[in-house]
Every structure is written in structure tokens, then in C-alpha cells.
C-alpha positions in Angstrom: -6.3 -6.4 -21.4 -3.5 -5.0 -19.9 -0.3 -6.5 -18.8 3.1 -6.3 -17.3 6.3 -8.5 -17.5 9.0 -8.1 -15.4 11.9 -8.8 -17.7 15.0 -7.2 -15.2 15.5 -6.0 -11.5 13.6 -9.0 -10.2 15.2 -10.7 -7.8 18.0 -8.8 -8.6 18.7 -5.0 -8.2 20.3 -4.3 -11.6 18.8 -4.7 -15.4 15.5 -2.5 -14.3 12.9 -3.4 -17.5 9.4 -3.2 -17.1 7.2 -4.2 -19.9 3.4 -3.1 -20.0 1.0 -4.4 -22.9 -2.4 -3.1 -23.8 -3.8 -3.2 -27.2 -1.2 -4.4 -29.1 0.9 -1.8 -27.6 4.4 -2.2 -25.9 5.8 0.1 -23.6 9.3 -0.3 -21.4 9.8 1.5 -18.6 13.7 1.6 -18.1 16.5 -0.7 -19.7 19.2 -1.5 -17.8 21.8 -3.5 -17.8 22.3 -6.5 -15.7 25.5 -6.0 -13.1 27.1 -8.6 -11.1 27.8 -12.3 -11.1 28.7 -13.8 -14.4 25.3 -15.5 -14.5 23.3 -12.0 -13.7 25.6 -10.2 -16.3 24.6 -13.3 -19.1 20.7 -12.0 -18.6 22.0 -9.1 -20.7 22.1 -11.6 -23.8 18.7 -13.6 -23.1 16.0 -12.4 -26.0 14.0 -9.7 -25.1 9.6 -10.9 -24.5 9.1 -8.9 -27.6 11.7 -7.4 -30.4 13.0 -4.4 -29.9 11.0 -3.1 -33.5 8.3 -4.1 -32.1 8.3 -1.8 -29.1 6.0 1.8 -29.5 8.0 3.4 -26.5 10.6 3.8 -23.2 10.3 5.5 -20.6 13.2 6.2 -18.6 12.7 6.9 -14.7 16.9 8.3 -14.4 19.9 8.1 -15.6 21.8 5.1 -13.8 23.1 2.4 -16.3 21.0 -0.3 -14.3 18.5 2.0 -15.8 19.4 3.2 -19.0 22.6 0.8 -19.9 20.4 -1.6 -22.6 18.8 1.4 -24.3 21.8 1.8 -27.3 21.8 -2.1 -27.2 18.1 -2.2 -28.2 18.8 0.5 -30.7 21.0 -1.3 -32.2 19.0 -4.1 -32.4 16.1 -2.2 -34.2 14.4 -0.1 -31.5 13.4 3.0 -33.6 10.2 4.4 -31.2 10.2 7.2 -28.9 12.5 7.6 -25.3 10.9 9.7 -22.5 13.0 11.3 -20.0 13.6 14.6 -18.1 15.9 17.1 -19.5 18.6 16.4 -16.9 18.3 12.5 -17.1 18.6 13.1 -21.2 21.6 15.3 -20.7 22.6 12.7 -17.9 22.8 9.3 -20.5 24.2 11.2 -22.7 27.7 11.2 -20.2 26.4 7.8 -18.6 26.3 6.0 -22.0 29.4 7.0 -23.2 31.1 6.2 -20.2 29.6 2.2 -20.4 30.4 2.7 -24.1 34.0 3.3 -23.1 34.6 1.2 -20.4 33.0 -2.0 -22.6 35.6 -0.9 -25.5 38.3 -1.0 -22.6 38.0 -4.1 -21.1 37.6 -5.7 -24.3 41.2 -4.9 -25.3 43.2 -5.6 -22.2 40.6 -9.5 -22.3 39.0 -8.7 -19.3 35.6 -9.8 -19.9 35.9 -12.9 -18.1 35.6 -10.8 -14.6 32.2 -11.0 -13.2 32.1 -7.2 -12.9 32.7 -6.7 -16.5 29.4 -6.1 -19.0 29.4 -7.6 -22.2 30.8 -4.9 -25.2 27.5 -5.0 -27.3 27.6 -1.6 -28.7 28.8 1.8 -29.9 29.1 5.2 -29.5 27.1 5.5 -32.4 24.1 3.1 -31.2 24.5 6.2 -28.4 24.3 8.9 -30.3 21.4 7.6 -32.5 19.7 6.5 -28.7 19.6 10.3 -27.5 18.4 11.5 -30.5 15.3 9.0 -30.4 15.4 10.7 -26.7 12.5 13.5 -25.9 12.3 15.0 -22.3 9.1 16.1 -20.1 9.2 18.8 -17.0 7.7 17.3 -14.0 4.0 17.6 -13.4 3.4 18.0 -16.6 1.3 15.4 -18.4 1.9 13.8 -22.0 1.0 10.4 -24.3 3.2 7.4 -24.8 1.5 5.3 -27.0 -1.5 7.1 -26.9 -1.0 6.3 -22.7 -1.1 9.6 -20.5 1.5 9.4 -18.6 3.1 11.6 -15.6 6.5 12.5 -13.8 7.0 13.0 -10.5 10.5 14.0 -8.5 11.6 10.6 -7.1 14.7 12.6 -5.3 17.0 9.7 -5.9 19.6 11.4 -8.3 19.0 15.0 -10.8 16.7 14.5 -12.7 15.3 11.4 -11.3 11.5 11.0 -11.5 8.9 8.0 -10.5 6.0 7.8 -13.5 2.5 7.1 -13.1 0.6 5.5 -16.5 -2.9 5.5 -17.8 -3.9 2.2 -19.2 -7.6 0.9 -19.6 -8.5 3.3 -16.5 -5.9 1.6 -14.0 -3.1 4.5 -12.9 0.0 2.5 -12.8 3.0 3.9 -10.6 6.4 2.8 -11.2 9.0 4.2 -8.8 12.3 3.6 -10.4 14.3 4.6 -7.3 12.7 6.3 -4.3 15.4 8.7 -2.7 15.9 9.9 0.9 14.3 12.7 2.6 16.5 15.9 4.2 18.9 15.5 1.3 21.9 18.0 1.1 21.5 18.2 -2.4 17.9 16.8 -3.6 14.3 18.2 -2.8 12.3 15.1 -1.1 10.3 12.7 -3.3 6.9 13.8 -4.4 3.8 12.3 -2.5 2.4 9.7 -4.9 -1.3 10.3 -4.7 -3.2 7.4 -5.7 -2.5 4.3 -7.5 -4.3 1.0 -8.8 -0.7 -1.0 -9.4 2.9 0.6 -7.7 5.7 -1.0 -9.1 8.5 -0.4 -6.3 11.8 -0.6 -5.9 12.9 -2.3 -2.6 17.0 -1.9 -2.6 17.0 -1.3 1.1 13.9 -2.8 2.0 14.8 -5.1 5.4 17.4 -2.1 6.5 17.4 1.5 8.1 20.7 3.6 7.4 22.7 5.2 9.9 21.8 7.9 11.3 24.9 10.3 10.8 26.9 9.5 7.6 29.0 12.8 7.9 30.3 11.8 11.3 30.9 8.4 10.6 32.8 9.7 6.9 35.1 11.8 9.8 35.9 9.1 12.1 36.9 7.1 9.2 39.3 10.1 7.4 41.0 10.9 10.3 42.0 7.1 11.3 42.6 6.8 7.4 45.1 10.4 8.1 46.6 8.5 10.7 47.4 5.8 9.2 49.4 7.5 7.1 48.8 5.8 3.6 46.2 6.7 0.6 42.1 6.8 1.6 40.5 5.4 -1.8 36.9 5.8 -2.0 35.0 4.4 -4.6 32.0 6.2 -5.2 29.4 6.7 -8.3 30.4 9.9 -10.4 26.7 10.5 -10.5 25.5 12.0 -7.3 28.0 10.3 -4.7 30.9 11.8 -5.7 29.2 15.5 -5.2 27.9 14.6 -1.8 31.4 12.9 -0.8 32.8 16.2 -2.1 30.5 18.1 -0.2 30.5 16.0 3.0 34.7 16.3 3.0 34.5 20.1 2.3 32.3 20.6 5.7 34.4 18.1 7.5 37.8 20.1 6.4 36.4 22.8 8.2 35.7 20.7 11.1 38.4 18.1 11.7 42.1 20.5 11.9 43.6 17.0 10.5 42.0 17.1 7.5 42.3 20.6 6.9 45.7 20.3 4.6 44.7 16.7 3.1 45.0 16.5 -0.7 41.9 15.5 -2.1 41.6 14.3 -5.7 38.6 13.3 -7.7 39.6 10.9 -10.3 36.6 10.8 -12.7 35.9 12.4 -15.3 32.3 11.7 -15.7 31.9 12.9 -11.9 33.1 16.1 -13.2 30.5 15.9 -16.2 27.6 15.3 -13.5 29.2 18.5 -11.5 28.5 20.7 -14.3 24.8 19.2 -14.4 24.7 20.9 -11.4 25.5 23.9 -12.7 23.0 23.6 -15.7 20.0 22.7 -14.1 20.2 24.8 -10.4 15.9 24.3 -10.4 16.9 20.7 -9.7 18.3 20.3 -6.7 18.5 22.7 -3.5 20.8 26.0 -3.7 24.2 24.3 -3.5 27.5 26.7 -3.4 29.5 25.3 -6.1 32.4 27.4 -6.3 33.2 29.2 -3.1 36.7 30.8 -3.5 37.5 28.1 -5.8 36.6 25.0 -3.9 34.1 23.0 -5.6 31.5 21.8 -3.3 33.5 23.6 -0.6 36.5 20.9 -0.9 39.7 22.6 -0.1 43.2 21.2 -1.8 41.2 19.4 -4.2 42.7 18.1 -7.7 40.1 17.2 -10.7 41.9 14.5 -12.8 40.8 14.5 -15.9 43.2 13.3 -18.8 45.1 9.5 -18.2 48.0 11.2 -17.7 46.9 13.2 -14.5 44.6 10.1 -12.9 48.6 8.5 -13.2 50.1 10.7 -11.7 48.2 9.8 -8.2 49.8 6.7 -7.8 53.3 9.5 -6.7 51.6 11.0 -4.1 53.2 10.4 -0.9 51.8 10.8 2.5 48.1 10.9 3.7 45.5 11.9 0.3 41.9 11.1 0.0 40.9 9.5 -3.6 37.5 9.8 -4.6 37.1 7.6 -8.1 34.2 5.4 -9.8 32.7 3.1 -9.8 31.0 3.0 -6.8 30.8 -1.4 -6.6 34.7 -0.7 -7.9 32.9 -2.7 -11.3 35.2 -1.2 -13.7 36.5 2.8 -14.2 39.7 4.0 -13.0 38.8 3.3 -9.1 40.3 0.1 -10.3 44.2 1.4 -10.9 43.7 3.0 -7.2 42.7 -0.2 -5.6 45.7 -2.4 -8.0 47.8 0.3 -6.3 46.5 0.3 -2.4 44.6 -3.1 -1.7 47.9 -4.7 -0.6 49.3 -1.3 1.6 48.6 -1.7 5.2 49.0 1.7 5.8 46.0 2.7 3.0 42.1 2.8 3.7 39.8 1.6 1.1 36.1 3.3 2.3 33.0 2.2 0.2 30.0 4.8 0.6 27.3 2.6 -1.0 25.0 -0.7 -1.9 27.6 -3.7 -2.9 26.2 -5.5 -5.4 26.4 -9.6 -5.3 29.6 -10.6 -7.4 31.4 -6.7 -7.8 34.7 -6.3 -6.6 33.1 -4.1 -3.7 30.9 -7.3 -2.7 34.1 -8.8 -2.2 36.2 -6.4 -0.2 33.8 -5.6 1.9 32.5 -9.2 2.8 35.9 -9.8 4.1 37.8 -11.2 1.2 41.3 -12.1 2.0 42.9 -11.8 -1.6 41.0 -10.6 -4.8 42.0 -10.6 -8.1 42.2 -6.7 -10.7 44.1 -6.8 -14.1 45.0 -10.2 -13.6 46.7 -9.7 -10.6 45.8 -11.8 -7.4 46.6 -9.6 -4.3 46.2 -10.0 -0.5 43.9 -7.8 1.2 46.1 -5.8 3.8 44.3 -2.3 3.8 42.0 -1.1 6.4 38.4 -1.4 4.9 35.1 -0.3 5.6 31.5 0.9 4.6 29.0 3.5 5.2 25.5 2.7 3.7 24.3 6.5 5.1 25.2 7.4 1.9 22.9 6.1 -0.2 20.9 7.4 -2.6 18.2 4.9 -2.0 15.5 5.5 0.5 15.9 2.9 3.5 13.0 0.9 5.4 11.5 3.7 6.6 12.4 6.3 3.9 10.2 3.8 1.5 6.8 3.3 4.2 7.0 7.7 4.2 6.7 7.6 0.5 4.4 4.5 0.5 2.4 6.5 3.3 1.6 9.0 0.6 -0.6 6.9 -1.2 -4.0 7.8 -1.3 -5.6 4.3 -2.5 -5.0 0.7 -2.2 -2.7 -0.8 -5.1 -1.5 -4.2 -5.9 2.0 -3.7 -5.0 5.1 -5.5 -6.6 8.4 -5.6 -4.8 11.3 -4.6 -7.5 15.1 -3.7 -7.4 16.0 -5.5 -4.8 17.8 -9.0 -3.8 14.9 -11.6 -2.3 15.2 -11.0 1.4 14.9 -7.4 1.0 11.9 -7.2 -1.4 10.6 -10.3 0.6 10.5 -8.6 3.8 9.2 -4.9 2.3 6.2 -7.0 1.0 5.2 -8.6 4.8 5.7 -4.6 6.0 3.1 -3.3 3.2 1.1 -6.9 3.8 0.7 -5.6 7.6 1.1 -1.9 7.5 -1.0 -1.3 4.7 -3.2 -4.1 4.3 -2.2 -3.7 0.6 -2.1 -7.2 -1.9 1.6 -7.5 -2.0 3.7 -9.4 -4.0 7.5 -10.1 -4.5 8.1 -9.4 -8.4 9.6 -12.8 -10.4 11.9 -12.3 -13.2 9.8 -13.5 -16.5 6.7 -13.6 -15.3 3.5 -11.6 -16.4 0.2 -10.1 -14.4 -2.6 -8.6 -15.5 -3.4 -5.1 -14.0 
């Protein structure tokens, strides 16, 4: 008889772990870490259903730490069995991991694991090392055994190398989407139809909301009040995937806006510029992209790539209108943090976010209209101009999800994921309706049988 626990990303939309049991077999599909509140960043220390020795196999959808971010921790803890990934993703946890490796051993020494944002500092880089070499990739399409389970990838379109997995277990096809990207991407192919399905597994991030319709326009309006202004534009973005497209979307808009044409643009991250080179490595991946057109990467003119401490310091001088693209994304940690200590409290700077705010991040804060907030210690008054633009995302919306769930050939049992309640609640009464499928909103510790 098989089964599956949802042990993470339910109810929530971080700590993604699937656990499917057949025969005495046991089978994760991702390990993430919890992000967030205090009590959604403790989940990272509850006992796993079943010890990490006592697990055949991962499978790894992509390479975000809500995705990946457990896998050195249950290493550590005894986890010697096969991890399955594409090539990118593999080459992608290797940056990803050592950046959460990096940033635990950080916050640790200046005490700052009280913060909500911060994750607990429960392993090393050599728990990360010893994790990619336990790591083997697939190519898309291409079938092959996990546990003696056929499984499949599939391009999900949500970040390089990202892929949604369909299992073989006791003659059930069992379809997990990690994250479902967007369609008409700059930079990705659109996701894969899904054929057919007895159980889909799916993520429902933006599952009660459509994005907006035109992002670049929107990122415009906001740099040029930001210009005029007259003070620092800090965006916090991912430095997997965001970053480039910010990059991208600024480069296009320099040749479009004359104010922005003479900006200075840094990109303070050096795991963004890790991912850029990902790029580079695996062009089959994505759609033809110019990287390096008379030196501009991503067509971004005046741009500076900050790279050692000394340089991401050196910002904090820079006089005048400048665009600052940094991670994290939920500004959870990273140097994005130094840029917001130094601009939250300027009335002349623009703090834009370009993503999903988790519950309890910093970015959650700022952006529901928190008057002061507290970084390094340090309680300071919100006097910035702030904003958000969701068109960003690399999570399909609403709509994006019922053209992928369209694709379906069959009729699965469907279980909402990755999402917070209202959102997974409501993309449940949509494939209730729409789809007449048996729907169901996915509960943190509990099991079904498939």
C-alpha cells in the first residue's frame, strides 16, 4: 500500500518535503527548510516521520532552499541514499547550499538568531559537500528508478533547471509539481503539459491571485519616481532567477526611459553572479539570452558586480540616484540587509520588492506597512518610499496554474501544496468546479493513501 505524508509546505509555502511509502520503501521528494515566523522556522527542528538512515532516496524538483535547504541537515543526520536532480539544479545547490551554509555561520556570530527571518545554523560546509556528492542528475524526458520506482522529469519553467516529477508506485503515476512557472518567460521555455496523472501534488503560491499584466512598465514607473527622488533604489531580489530578469528588465528600460540611461546600477550578490554563469553553462536551458552585449551583462548599462565585502561597502558612498539589486528576495538575511540598515530611514530612497513576502520576513513587514522595523539590532522608522510588484514572480498565478492543470489528461486526486490556507483553499474550490477533480487542501503531518 502506498502512501504519502506531507511533512513541509503545508499550510505554509516554505519547508517543501513530500514523503511517499510503498513496500517498506521511503522516498522524499524535496527538503527544504522552513522560512518565516519563529514558530514556522522551529518546524526545521521537529523529528523527521522516519530517520534520515532509513530513507532509500530524494528527489529534488529545483534548486531553491525551501527546496533543497534540509538536504546537508539530513546528511548530517545519517542520510547516506541517493539525491536526484537535473544537472543545472545539482550545479545550482551546490552555490545555493553554500550560501545558507554561510549566512547560518554569519548570523550565528553577530547573535542574530533570535530574528524571525534567521534559520537555525545546523550544519556545515562539509555536510554540503558530502550532500552533492550523494547527488546524481537526469536530463528531462528521460526515464530512471528511485527505489526500484520509475520516475520522470519534466521542465516546470519556474527557475534553470527546474523540473515537476511524475512517480511509478503500485501502477498509480504520481505527479508532484514543485513549482509551476509562468508562460511567455524572457528567459524560461513554458512548463511541459503534464499528461496524465492518478495523484498531482501541487503547488498553490499564487493560487487566489492573477499577476499584473505588465511588470516591465510598472519596474519603469517605479525607477524613474525612485531617479527623482533623488536617493538610493534598493531592490531586494533572489540571486537565483530574479536578479537576471531585474537585470534584464533594467537593461531594456535604460534604452527606453532617457532618465535612467546614466543610472549606476550595482548587483550586490555574489551568488547572483554564480547563477549568471549558470546561464552561461547550460544555454539549452533557457531561451537564447544575449549575455554580454558590448560588455553589459543582460544588456544593463553602468552596471557594477560587487563581489568581495570590501566592494558591497563601498555602496553605501555612492551619492546621487543608483539602483541596488541585492538578496534575498524576502530581505531574510544576505547583504540586501546592510542596504536596507543604510536606506530604510532616507526619505529620499526607494525600497522596491519584486516578489512573494513571506509571513514573518522582513519584506512581510515593509511591505505591509510597518512603521519602524528592527535589522542588526537596530530599531529604525520606515521613511523610504516602498512598493511591490508581484509580475515578477517566478510562480505561475491563478490562471498560469488552471493552463498547466488544463494539460492533464486524466482525473487525479489533487492536493493543494506551497501555499498559505486561503490560497491553496481557494485553488482547490477552482479544480473542485473547473475540473470536477477530488480536491483537497494538503495538512502538514498528515498521511493518504494513493
Amino acid at each position: 500500500m502506498a502512501e504519502l505524508t506531507f511533512v513541509g509546505a503545508a499550510g505554509t509555502v516554505t519547508g517543501s518535503k513530500h514523503l511517499l511509502t510503498s513496500n517498506g520503501r521511503n522516498i522524499f521528494v524535496d527538503c527544504g527548510l522552513f522560512q518565516g515566523t519563529q514558530d514556522i522556522v522551529a518546524l526545521n527542528s521537529v523529528p523527521l516521520p522516519v530517520a534520515p538512515a532509513e530513507l532509500d532516496a530524494v528527489v529534488i524538483t529545483h534548486g531553491h532552499v525551501d527546496h533543497i535547504g534540509y538536504l546537508p541537515k539530513l546528511v548530517r543526520d545519517g542520510f547516506k541514499g541517493p539525491i536526484y536532480a537535473t544537472t543545472p539544479t545539482r550545479a545550482l545547490m551546490n552555490i545555493v547550499l553554500e550560501d545558507a551554509t554561510h549566512l547560518q555561520r554569519h548570523l550565528k556570530k553577530r547573535g542574530f538568531h533570535e530574528e524571525p527571518y534567521a534559520p537555525p545554523p545546523f550544519y556545515d560546509e562539509s555536510n554540503v559537500q558530502q550532500t552533492i556528492q550523494q547527488t546524481q542528475t537526469f536530463d528531462l524526458e528521460k526515464p530512471f528508478q528511485v527505489a526500484g520506482f520509475s520516475a520522470i522529469y519534466k521542465n516546470a519553467a519556474h527557475i534553470i533547471g527546474s523540473a515537476f516529477v511524475g512517480i511509478e508506485v503500485e501502477g498509480k503515476r504520481i505527479i508532484f509539481s514543485g513549482d509551476i512557472g509562468r508562460y511567455n518567460r524572457t528567459l524560461l521555455y513554458d512548463p511541459t503539459p503534464m499528461g496524465e496523472a492518478d495523484v498531482l501534488v501541487c503547488e498553490s503560491t499564487y493560487g487566489d491571485r492573477v499577476h499584473p499584466p505588465d511588470a516591465l512598465a510598472q519596474l519603469g514607473q517605479t525607477l524613474a519616481a525612485g531617479v527623482v527622488r533623488g536617493g538610493a533604489i534598493v531592490i531586494p531580489a533572489f540571486a537565483v532567477e530574479r536578479s537576471q530578469e531585474i537585470l534584464l528588465s533594467i537593461g531594456q528600460l535604460q534604452r527606453q526611459l532617457p532618465a535612467l540611461a546614466n543610472v549606476p546600477v550595482f548587483l550586490d550578490s555574489p551568488m547572483a553572479a554564480h547563477v549568471d554563469q549558470l546561464f552561461k553553462d547550460y544555454p539549452d536551458w533557457h531561451k537564447p539570452v544575449a549575455f554580454e552585449t558590448d560588455g553589459k551583462p543582460f544588456g544593463c548599462s553602468n552596471l557594477t558586480v560587487a563581489i568581495e565585502t570590501e566592494q558591497s561597502k563601498a555602496i553605501a558612498n555612492v551619492k546621487g540616484p543608483h539602483i541596488i539589486v541585492s538578496a534575498s528576495g524576502m530581505a531574510a538575511g544576505g547583504r540586501v540587509l546592510h542596504h536596507l540598515h543604510n536606506h530604510l530611514s532616507d526619505p529620499t530612497a526607494t525600497i522596491l520588492f519584486v516578489g512573494f513576502q513571506g509571513a514573518g520576513t522582513l519584506g512581510f513587514l515593509i511591505t505591509n506597512g510597518a512603521k519602524t522595523v528592527r535589522i542588526y539590532g537596530d530599531v529604525l522608522p520606515v521613511r523610504a518610499a516602498t512598493g511591490i510588484i508581484s509580475g515578477y514572480s517566478a510562480h505561475a498565478d491563478r490562471n498560469e496554474i488552471q493552463q498547466w492543470l488544463n494539460t492533464c489528461t486524466s482525473k487525479p486526486t489533487y492536493y493543494a501544496v506551497h501555499g498559505d490556507p486561503v490560497s491553496a483553499q481557494s485553488l482547490c474550490d477552482l479544480v473542485k468546479m473547473k475540473y470536477g477533480w477530488d480536491a483537497h487542501v494538503a495538512a502538514r503531518g498528515t498521511t493518504v493513501t494513493l
